[in-house]
C-alpha positions as CSV (number, residue, x, y, z in Angstrom):
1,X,30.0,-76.0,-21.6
2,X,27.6,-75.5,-24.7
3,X,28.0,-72.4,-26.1
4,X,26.0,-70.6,-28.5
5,X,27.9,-68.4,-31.8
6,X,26.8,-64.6,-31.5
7,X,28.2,-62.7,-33.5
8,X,28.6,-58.7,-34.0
9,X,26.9,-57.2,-37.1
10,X,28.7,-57.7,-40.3
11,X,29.9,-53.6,-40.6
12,X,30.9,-53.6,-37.0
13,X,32.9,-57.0,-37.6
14,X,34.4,-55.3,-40.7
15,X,35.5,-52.7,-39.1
16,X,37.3,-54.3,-36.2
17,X,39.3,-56.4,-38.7
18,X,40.8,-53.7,-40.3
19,X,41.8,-52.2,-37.6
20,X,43.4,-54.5,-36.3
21,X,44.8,-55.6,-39.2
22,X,46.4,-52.2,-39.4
23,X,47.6,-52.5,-35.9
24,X,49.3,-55.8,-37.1
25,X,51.2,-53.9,-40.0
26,X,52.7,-51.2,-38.2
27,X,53.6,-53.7,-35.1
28,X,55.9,-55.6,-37.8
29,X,57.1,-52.6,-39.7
30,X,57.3,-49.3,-37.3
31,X,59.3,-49.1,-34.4
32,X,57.6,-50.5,-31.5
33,X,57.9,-47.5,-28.7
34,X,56.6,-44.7,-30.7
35,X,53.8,-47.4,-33.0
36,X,52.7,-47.7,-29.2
37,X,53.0,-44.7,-27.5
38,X,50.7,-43.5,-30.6
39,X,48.3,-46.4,-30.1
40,X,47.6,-45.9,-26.5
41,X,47.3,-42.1,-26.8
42,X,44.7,-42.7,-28.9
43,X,43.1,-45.6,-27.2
44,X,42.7,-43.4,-24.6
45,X,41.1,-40.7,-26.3
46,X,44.6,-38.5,-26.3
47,X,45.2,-38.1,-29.6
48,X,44.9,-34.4,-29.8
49,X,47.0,-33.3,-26.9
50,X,49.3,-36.1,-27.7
51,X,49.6,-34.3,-30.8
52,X,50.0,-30.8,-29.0
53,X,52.6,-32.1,-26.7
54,X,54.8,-34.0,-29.8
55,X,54.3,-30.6,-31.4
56,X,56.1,-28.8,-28.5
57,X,53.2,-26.8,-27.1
58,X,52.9,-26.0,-24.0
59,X,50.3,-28.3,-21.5
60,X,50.2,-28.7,-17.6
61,X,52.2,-30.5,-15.9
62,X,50.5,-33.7,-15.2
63,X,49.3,-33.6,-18.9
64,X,52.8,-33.3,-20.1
65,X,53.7,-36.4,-17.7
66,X,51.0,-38.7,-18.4
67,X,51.3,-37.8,-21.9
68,X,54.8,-38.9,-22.2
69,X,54.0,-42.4,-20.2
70,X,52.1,-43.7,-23.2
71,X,55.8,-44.0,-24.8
72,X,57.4,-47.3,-22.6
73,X,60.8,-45.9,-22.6
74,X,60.1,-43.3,-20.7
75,X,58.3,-46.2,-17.9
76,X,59.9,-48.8,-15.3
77,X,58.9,-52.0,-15.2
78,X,59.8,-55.3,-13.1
79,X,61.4,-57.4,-15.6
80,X,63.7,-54.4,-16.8
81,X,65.9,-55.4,-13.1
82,X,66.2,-58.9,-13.4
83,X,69.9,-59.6,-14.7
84,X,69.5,-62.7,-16.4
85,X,67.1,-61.2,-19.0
86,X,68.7,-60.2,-22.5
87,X,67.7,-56.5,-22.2
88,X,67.5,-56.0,-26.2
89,X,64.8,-58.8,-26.2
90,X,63.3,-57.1,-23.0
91,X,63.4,-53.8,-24.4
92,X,61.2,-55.0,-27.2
93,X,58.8,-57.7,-25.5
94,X,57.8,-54.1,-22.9
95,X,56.5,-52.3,-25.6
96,X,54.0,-54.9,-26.6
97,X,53.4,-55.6,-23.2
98,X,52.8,-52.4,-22.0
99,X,50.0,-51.8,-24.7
100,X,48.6,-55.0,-24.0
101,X,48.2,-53.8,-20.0
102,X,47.2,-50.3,-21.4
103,X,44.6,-52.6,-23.2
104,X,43.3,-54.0,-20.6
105,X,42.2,-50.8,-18.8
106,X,40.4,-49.4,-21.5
107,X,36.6,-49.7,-21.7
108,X,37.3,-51.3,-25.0
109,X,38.9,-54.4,-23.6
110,X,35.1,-55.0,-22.4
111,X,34.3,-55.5,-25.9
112,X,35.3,-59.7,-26.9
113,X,34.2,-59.0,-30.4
114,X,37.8,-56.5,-30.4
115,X,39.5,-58.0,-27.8
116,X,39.9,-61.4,-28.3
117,X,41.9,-60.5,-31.4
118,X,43.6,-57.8,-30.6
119,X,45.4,-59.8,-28.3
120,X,45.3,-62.9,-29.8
121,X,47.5,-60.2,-32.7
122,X,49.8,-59.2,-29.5
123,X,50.2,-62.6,-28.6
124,X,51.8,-63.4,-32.2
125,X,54.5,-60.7,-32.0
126,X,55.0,-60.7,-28.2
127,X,55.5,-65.1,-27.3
128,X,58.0,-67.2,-28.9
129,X,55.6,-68.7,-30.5
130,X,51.7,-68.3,-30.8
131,X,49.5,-70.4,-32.5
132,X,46.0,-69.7,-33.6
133,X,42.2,-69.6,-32.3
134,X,43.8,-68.3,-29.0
135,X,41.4,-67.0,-26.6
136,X,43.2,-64.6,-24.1
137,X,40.7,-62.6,-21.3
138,X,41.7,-59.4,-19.4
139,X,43.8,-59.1,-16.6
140,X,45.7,-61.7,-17.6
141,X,49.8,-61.0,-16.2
142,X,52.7,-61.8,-18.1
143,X,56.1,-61.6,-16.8
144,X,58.1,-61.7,-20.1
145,X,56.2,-62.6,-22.8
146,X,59.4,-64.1,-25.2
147,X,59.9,-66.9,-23.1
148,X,56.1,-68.2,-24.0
149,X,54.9,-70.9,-26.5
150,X,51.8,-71.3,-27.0
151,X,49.4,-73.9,-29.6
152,X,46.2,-73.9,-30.8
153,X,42.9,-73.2,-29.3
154,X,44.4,-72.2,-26.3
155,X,41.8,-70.4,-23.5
156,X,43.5,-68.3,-20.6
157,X,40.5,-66.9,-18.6
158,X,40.9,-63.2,-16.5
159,X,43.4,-62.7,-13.8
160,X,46.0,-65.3,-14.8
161,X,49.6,-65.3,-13.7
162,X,51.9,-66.6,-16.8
163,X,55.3,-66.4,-15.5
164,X,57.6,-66.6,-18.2
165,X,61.2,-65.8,-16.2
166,X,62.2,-69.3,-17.1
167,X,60.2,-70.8,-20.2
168,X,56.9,-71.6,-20.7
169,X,55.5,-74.2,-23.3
170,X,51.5,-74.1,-23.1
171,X,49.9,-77.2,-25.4
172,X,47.2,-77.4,-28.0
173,X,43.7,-76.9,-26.5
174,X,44.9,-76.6,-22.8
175,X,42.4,-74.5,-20.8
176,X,43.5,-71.9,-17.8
177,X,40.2,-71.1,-15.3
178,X,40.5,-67.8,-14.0
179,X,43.4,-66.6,-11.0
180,X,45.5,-69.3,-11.8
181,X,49.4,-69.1,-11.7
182,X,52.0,-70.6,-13.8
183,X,55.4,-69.9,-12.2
184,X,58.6,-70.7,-14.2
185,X,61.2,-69.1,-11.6
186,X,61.2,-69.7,-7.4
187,X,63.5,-68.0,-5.2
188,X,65.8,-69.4,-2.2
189,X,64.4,-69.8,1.2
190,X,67.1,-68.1,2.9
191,X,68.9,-65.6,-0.1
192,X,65.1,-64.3,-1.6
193,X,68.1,-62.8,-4.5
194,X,68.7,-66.4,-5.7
195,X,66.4,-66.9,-8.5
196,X,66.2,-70.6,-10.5
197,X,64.6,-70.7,-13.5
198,X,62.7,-73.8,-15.0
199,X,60.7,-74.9,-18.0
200,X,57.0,-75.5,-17.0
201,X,55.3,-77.3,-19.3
202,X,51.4,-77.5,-19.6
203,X,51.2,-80.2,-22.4
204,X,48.1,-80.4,-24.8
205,X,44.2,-80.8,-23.7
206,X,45.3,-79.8,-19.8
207,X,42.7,-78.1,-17.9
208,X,43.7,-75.7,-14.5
209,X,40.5,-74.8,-12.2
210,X,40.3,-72.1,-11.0
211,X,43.0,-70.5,-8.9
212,X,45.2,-73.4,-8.9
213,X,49.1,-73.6,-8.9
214,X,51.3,-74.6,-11.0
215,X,55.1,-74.5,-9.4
216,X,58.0,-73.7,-11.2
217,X,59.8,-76.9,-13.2
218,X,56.0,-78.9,-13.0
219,X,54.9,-81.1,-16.2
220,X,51.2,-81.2,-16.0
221,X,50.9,-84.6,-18.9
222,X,48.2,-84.8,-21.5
223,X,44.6,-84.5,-20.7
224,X,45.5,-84.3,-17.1
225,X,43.6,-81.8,-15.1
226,X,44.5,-79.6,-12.0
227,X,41.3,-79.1,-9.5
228,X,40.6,-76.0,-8.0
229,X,42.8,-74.1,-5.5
230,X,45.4,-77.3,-6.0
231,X,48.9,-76.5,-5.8
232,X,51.4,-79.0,-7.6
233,X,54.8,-79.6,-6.2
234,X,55.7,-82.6,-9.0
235,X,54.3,-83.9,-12.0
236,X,50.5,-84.5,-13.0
237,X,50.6,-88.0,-15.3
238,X,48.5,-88.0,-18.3
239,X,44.8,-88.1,-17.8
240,X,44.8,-87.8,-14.5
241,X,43.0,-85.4,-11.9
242,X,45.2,-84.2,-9.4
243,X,43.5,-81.8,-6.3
244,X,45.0,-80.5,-2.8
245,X,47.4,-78.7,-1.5
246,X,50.3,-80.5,-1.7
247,X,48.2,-82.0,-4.6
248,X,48.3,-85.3,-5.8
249,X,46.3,-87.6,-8.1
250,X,43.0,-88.5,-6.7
251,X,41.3,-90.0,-9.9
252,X,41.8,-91.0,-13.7
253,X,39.7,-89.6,-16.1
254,X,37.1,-91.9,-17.1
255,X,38.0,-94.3,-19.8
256,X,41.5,-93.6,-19.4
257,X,42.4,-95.7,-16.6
258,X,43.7,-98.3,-19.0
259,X,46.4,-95.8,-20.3
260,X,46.7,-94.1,-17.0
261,X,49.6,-94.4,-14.4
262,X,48.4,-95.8,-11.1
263,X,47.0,-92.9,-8.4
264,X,48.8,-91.3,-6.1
265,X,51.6,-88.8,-4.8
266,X,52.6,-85.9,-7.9
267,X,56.5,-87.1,-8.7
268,X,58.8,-84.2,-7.9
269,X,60.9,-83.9,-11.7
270,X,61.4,-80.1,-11.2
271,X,65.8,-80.9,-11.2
272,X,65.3,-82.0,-14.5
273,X,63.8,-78.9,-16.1
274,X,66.1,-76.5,-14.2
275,X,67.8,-73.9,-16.5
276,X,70.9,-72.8,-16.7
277,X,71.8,-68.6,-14.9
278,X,73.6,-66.6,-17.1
279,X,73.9,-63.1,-17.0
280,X,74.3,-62.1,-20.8
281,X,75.5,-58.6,-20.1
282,X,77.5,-56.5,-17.5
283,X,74.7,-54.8,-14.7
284,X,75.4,-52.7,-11.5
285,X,73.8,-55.4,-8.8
286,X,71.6,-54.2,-5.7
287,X,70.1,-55.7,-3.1
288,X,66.7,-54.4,-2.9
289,X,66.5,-56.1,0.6
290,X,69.6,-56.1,2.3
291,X,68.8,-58.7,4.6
292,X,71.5,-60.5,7.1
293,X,71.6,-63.6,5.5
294,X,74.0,-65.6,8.0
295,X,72.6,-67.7,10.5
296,X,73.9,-67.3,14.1
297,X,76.9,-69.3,15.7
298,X,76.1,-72.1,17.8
299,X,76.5,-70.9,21.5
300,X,78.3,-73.5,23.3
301,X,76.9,-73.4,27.0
């Protein structure tokens, strides 16, 4: 797609840059919770009764409650439960992304010109690794956020699913169309409490239509490209296109056929990249379903 450069005027542009270079400072150098807490209340145009309430003063009670929600220790979220988490390192990756979902509901995250850097910035401190000239869009979900790498010049477009309960390595220039999922972890068919986790690799110049699958333990190879709506179940080769559900490769890339592997169904590699459980801490265990697992005796007649 041609694209043309627009850019915001030059005091508006300064602007933005220092505040978010600001925001980058005390991300590194204040504690996370309160840094936060602090950012969103004034995001959200709080700042004053988020300075009554820190003051002690008295405010109603739905105030006072949704007041104290801007710090993330005093929120739940779904990662917190899942055992085979470190909690210190989850502890740390749901502050930054709780601002960066608290972002995403402000009327500023409507604005590229500030959003695309702020959480390009967020991406640096939250992922394992984030390279630069990312180009993030709203609504995008991530499970974890420590268990990401991402390269260069990477584009994830609104309303994409990066699951990061296993690990996630993202490429250089790989672009992610809009409702797409990237899954790292699957659950048994029978025992929905039996999590696997995998590696999921999306490997440089790979492009994902829009709303297509990616399933946990997939490589999708270099240059290859997932159509729309396709769900993998194995391996996309290098430069190929793969579409369907199950999908498979229906075509090579022009000019890369002499590289290519021949067409065909995805191979399944997912064993390969499956990680190892561990629970690094002691946890009191539910089941949030309670389900009777055990199939019934055969009846002889």
């Amino acid at each position: 797609m041609t694209k043309r450069h627009v850019e915001v005027p030059a005091e508006a542009q300064a602007a933005i840059d220092d505040t978010i270079d600001r925001i980058d400072t005390r991300l590194a150098e204040e504690p996370l919770a309160p840094t936060v807490a602090e950012l969103l209340a004034d995001l959200f145009g709080d700042w004053d009764a988020y300075k009554r309430y820190r003051s002690g003063e008295s405010v109603p009670p739905m105030t006072r409650h949704r007041l104290r929600s801007y710090d993330p220790r005093n929120a739940l979220i779904e990662t917190e439960h899942w055992a085979e988490q470190e909690l210190s390192a989850l502890q740390e990756t749901k502050c930054l992304r709780y601002l960066w979902n608290g972002f995403d509901l402000s009327p500023l995250s409507n604005n590229l010109a500030f959003a695309l850097p702020f959480r390009e910035t967020l991406a640096d401190h939250l992922f394992a690794d984030a390279d630069d000239g990312l180009r993030l869009f709203g609504g995008i979900k991530i499970q974890c956020g420590h268990n990401i790498v991402m390269g260069d010049n990477v584009v994830v477009h609104n309303d994409v699913l990066l699951d990061d309960r296993g690990t996630l390595s993202i490429g250089d220039r790989v672009s992610i169309a809009d409702r797409s999922h990237i899954h790292t972890h699957a659950h048994d068919t029978v025992d929905q409490t039996d999590v696997t986790a995998y590696e999921t690799i999306l490997e440089d110049d790979v492009r994902l239509g829009h709303g297509a699958m990616i399933s946990a333990g997939c490589r999708v190879g270099r240059n290859a490209m997932v159509g729309a709506g396709a769900k993998t179940l194995g391996d996309v080769p290098a430069h190929h296109i793969a579409a369907g559900s199950p999908a498979k490769s229906v075509k090579i890339k022009p000019g890369w056929e002499s590289v290519a592997d021949d067409l065909g169904p995805l191979p399944d590699n997912r064993e390969t990249r499956r990680l190892p459980m561990e629970f690094p801490e002691s946890f009191d265990e539910f089941d949030e379903f309670e389900r009777e697992l055990s199939p019934p005796e055969n009846v002889s007649g």
